[in-house]
C-alpha positions in Angstrom: 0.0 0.0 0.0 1.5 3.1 -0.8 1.0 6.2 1.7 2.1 9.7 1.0 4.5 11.5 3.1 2.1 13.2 4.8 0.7 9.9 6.1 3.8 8.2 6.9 4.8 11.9 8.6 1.1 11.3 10.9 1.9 7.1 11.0 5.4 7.9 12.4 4.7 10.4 14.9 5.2 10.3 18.5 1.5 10.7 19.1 0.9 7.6 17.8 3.2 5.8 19.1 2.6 6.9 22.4 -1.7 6.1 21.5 -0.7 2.6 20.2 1.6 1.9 23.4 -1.4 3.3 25.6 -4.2 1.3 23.9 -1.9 -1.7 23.8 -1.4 -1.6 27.8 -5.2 -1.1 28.4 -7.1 -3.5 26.0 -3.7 -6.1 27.3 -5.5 -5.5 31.0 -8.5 -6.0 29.7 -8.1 -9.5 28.1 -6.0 -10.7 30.9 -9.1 -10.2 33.3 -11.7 -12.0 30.5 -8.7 -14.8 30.3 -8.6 -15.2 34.3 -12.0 -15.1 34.6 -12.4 -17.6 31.9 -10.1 -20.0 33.4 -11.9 -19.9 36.7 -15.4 -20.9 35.5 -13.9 -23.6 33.6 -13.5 -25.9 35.9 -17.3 -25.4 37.3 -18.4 -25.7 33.7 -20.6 -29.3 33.2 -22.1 -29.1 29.7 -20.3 -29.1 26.3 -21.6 -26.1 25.3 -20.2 -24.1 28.2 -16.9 -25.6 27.4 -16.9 -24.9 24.0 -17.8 -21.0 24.7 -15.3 -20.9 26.8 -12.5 -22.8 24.4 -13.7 -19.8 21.9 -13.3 -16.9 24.3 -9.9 -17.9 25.4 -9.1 -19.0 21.8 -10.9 -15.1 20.9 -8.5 -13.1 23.8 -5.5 -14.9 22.0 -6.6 -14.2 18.7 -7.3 -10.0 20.1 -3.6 -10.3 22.2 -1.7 -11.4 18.5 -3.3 -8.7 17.0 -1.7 -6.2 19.9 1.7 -7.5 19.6 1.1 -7.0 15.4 0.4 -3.3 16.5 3.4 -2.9 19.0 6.0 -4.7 16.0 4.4 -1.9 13.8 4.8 1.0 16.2 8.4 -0.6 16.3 8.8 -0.6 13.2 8.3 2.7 12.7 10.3 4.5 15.6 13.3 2.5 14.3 12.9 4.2 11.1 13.0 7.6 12.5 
């Protein structure tokens, strides 16, 4: 994709680094509390169904923690290149 310098100027700017680092730390909280959580009420869980929701919200909160780590390589990425 290209981007014009103006863009890459807005992409590479402190500001956004500092908001991607920020959101990073705060949705991170988030989905450790939804994975604790998770792993406490498996154990209580009888039916298949419950198990499987619970397989797809810890499999969900991996998915959501990848795509965080994608956006902190990026931010990375770019301060490198400063």
């Amino acid at each position: 994709m290209l981007q014009t310098r103006r863009d890459q100027e807005i992409l590479s700017s402190e500001s956004f680094g500092d908001f991607t680092e920020v959101l990073s730390h705060r949705m991170g909280s988030l989905l450790a509390s939804i994975e604790g959580h998770t792993e406490l009420l498996v154990p209580g869980l009888t039916s298949t169904e419950d198990r499987l929701t619970a397989l797809h919200i810890r499999e969900s909160v991996s998915r959501i923690n990848g795509m965080l780590r994608e956006l902190g390589d990026y931010r990375n990425s770019l301060t490198a290149t400063r």
